[in-house]
C-alpha positions as CSV (number, residue, x, y, z in Angstrom):
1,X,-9.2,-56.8,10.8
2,X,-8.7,-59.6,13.1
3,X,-10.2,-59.9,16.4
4,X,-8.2,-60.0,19.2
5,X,-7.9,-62.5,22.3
6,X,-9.6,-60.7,25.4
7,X,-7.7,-57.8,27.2
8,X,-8.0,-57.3,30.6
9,X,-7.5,-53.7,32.1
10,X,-6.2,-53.4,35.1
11,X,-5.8,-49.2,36.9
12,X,-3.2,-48.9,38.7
13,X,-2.7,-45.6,39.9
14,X,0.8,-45.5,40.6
15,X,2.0,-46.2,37.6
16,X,5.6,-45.0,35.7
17,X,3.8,-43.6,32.5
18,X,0.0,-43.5,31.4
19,X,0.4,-47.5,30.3
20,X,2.2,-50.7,29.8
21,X,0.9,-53.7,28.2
22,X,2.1,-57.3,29.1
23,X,1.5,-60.9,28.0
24,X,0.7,-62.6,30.9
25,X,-0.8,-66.1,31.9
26,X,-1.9,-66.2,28.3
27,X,-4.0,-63.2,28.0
28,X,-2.7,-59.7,27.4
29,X,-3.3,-56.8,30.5
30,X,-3.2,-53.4,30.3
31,X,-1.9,-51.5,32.9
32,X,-2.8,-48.0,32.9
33,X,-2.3,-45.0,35.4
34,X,-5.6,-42.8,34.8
35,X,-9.1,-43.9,35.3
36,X,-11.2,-43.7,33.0
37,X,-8.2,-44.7,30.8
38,X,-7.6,-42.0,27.8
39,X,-8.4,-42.5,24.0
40,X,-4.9,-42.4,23.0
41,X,-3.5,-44.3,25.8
42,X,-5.7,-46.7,25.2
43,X,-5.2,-47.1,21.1
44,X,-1.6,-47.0,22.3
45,X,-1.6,-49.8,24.1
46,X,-4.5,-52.3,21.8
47,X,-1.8,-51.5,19.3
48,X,0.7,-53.4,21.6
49,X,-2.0,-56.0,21.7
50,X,-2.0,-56.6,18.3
51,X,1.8,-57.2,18.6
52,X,1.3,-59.5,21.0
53,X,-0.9,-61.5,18.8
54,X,1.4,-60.6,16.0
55,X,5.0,-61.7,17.6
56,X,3.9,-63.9,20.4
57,X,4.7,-63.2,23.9
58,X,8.0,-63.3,24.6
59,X,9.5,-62.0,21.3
60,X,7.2,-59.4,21.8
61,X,9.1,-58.4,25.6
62,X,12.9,-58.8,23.8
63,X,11.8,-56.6,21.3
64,X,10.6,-54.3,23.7
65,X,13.7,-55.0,26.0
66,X,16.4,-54.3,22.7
67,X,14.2,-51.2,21.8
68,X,15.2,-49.6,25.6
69,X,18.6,-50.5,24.7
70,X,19.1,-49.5,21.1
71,X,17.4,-46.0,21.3
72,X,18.5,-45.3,25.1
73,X,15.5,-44.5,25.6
74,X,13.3,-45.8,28.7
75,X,9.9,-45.2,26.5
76,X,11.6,-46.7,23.2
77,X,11.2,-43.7,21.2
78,X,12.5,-44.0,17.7
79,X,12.1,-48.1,17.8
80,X,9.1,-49.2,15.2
81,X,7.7,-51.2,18.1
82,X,7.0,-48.1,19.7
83,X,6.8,-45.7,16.8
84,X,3.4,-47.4,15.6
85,X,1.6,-47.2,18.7
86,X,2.6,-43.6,19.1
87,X,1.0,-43.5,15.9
88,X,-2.3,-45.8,16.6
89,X,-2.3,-43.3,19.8
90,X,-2.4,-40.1,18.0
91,X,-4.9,-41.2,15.1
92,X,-7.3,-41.9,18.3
């Protein structure tokens, strides 16, 4: 497997939801609520680095965008871009 480009984690504590991963300034960041940061969370959201890597940045965000949209849904439940790192999440 590939290795990926640096991610920085950043806690923030009031966070909507355990995580959120952007592509920002050229390096991918991982919000995340709790500290330390959970096993699943945290394969949930490398998983979104790897799409990151995979898509590039800002295909990556439309995706994300038209996955809210299409499954009106504001986690993207049902989308595959979200559906995979459920699925990274609960093989953790």
């Amino acid at each position: 497997m590939r290795r990926l480009r640096p991610i920085r984690k950043v806690h923030i504590p009031f966070l909507l939801g355990l995580g959120l991963t952007l592509p920002l300034f050229g390096q991918t960041v991982i919000f995340h609520r709790k500290k330390p940061i959970g096993r699943g969370t945290l394969a949930h959201e490398i998983e979104h680095a790897r799409q990151v890597e995979r898509l590039g940045s800002v295909r990556y965000l439309l995706i994300h965008v038209w996955a809210r949209i299409m499954t009106r849904n504001i986690w993207g439940q049902g989308h595959w871009i979200e559906d995979d790192a459920y699925k990274a999440g609960d093989e953790a």
